[in-house]
C-alpha positions in Angstrom: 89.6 95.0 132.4 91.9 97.8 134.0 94.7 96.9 136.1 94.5 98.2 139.6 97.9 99.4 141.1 97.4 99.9 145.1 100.2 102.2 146.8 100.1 101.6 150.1 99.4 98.1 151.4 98.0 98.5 155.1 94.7 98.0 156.5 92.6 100.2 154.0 94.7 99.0 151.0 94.5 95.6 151.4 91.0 95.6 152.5 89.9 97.5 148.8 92.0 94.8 147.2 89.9 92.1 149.1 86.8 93.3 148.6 87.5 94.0 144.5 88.2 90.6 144.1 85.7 88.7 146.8 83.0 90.9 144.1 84.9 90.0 141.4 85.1 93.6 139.8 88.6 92.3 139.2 90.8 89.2 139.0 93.9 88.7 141.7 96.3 88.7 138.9 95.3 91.9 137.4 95.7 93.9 141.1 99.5 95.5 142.0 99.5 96.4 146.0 102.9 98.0 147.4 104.7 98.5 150.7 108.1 98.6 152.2 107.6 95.3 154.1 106.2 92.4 152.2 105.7 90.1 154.8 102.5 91.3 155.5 100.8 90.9 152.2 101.9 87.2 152.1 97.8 86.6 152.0 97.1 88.1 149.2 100.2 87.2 147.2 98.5 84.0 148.1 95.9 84.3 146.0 97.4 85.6 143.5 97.8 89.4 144.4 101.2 91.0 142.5 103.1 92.6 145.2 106.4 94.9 145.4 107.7 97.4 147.5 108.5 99.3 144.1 106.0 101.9 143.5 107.4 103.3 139.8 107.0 99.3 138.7 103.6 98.6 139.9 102.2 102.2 138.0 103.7 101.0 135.1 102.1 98.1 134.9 98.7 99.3 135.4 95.6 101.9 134.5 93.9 102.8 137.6 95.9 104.2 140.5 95.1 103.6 144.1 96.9 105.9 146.7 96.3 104.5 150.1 99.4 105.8 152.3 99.5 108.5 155.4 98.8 112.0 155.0 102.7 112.9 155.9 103.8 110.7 153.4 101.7 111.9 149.9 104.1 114.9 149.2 107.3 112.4 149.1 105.2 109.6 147.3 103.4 111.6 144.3 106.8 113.4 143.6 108.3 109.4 143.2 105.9 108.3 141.2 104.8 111.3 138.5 107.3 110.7 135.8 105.6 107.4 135.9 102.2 108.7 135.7 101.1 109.0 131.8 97.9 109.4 130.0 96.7 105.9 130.4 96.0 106.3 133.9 93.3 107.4 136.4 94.4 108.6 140.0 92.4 108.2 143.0 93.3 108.6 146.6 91.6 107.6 150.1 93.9 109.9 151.9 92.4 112.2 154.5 92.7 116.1 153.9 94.9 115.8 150.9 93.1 117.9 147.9 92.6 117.8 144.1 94.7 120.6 143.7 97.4 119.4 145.9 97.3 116.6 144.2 97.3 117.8 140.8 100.4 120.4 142.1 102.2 117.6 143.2 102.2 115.5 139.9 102.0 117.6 136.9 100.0 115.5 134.5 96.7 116.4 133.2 95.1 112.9 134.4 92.2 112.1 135.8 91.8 112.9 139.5 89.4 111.5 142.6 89.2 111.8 145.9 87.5 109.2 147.7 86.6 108.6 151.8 85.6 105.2 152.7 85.6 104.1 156.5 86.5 101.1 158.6 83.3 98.8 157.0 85.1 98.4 153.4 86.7 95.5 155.3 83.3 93.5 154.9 82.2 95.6 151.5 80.0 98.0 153.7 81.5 101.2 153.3 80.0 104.6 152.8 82.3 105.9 150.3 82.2 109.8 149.4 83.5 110.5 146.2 84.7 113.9 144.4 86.6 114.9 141.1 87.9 117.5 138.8 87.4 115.1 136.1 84.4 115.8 133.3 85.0 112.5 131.7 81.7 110.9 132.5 83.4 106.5 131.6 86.2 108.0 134.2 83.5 109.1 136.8 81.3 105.9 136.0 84.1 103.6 136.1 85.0 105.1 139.8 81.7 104.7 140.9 81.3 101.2 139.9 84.4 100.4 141.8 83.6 101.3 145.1 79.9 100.1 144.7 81.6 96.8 145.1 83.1 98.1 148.8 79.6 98.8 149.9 77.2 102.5 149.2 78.9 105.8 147.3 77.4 109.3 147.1 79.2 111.9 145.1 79.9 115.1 146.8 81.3 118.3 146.4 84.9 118.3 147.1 84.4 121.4 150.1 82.3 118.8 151.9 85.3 116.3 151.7 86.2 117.1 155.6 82.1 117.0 156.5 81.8 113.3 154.5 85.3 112.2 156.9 83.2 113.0 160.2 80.1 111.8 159.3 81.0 108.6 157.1 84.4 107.7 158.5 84.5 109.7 162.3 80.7 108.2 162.1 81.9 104.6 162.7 83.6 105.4 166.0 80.1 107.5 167.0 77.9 104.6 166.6 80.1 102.2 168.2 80.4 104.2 171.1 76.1 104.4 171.0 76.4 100.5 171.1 78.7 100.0 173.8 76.5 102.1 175.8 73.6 100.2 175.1 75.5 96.8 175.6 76.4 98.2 179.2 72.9 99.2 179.6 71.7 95.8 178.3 74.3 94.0 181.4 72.4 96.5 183.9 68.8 94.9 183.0 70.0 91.6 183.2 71.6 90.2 179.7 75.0 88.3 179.9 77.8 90.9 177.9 77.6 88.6 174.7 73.8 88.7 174.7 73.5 92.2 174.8 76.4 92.7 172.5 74.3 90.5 169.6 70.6 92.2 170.5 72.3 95.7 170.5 74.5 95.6 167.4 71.8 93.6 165.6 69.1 95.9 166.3 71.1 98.6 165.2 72.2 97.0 162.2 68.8 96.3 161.2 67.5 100.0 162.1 70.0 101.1 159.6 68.5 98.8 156.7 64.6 99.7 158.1 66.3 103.3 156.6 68.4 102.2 153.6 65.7 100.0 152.6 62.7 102.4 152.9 63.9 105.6 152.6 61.8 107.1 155.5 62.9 109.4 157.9 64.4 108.0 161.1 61.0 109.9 163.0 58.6 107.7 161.0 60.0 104.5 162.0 60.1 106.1 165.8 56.4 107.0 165.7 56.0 103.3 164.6 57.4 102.1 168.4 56.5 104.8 170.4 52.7 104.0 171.9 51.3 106.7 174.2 52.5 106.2 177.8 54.8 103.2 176.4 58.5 102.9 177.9 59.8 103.5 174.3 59.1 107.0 174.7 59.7 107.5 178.1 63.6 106.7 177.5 63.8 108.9 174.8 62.4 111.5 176.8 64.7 110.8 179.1 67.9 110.4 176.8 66.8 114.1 175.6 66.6 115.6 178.8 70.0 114.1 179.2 71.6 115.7 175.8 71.5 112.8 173.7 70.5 114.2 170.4 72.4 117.6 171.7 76.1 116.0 172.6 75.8 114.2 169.1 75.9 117.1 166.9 77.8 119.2 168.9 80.2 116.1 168.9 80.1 116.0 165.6 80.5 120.2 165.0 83.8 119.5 167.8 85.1 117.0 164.9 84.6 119.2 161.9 86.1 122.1 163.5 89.1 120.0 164.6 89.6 118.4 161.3 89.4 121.8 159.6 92.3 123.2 162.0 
């Protein structure tokens, strides 16, 4: 079993350390997780979790190599910690907008590299995680896989579509909450209490979402399969078009790609 080190122990870190071990990839004791204040990660020390704020010690005591930090703070970090980095070891990181190349710039070492984009849901194992490498070794790119399969779905993409997987996937989140707070508000308008509507709207979008992964069908099929000639199914999406539903969301989308590319 590889030893995991995680550097960077805030909301994403901790959350990947959780989820490893709830799906028992990978035993507490066998997971390093580091940040400047400790305090914090008294829960998973708890249960077993080694933790430090030094980064050099926790690479040296494992194979894989988790960098889950800011963007700003990557260039300072890999510097620190490339003398430590050897052959053994396998580097991935879930920063935003920070590249294989820059990466491999920054350290020096002819290891293994990923990228990887999770968003918010790999705090309940439901992530969409896009993945990239440089690497050819297919145990390293296997191995990768694997572990975020245990923090929910992966699909392995070209690294130029890194910034397109962080809108969709991660950006994504924010888009379809926004979709289900309008339809809570719209639910409170027709009569449901805000908890009511909260649980029939999230729900029902929840379940849409496995109608998809689950079948594989295109999101049209399973409309035709509620929308009856004259029904009221149809006539709001006709009216949600004439509004710019469909239309806002993509050029919403477009609005985020182009500002994440700036």
């Amino acid at each position: 079993m590889k030893r995991i080190a995680i550097i960077g122990g805030g909301n994403l870190g901790t959350a990947i350390a959780l989820g490893l071990i709830k799906s028992e990839f990978i035993v507490a004791q066998y997971i390093t997780i580091t940040k400047r204040n400790l305090d914090t990660l008294a829960g998973l020390e708890g249960i077993g979790v080694n933790v430090t704020s030094d980064n050099i010690a926790a690479i040296e005591n494992s194979d894989t190599i988790i960098i889950a930090i800011k963007p700003f703070q990557v260039k300072e970090v890999l510097e620190q910690i490339a003398p430590a980095l050897s052959e053994k070891h396998l580097l991935i990181s879930v920063v935003t907008g920070v590249s294989l190349e820059e990466m491999n710039t920054l350290i020096e070492k002819d290891i293994p590299l990923f990228r990887a984009m999770p968003n918010t849901a790999i705090a309940i194992q439901e992530s969409i995680t896009c993945i990239s490498t440089s690497s050819k070794n297919e145990d390293d790119k296997k191995y990768v896989n694997e572990l975020f399969s245990q923090l929910g779905k992966i699909a392995q993409i070209d690294e130029k579509l890194m910034n397109a997987a962080t809108v969709l996937g991660a950006c994504g989140t924010a888009y379809a909450m926004r979709y289900i707070r309008a339809n809570i508000q719209g639910g409170i308008e027709i009569g449901f209490d805000a908890a009511t509507a909260s649980l029939i709207a999230a729900q029902t979008v929840k379940g849409a979402a496995e109608l998809l992964l689950t079948t594989h069908t295109h999101p049209e099929q399973e409309i035709d399969k509620v929308t009856t000639p004259k029904g009221c199914t149809i006539a709001g999406l006709n009216e949600m078009e004439h509004q710019g539903f469909s239309s806002s969301l993509i050029k919403g989308i477009v609005a985020s790609y182009n500002k994440i590319g700036s």
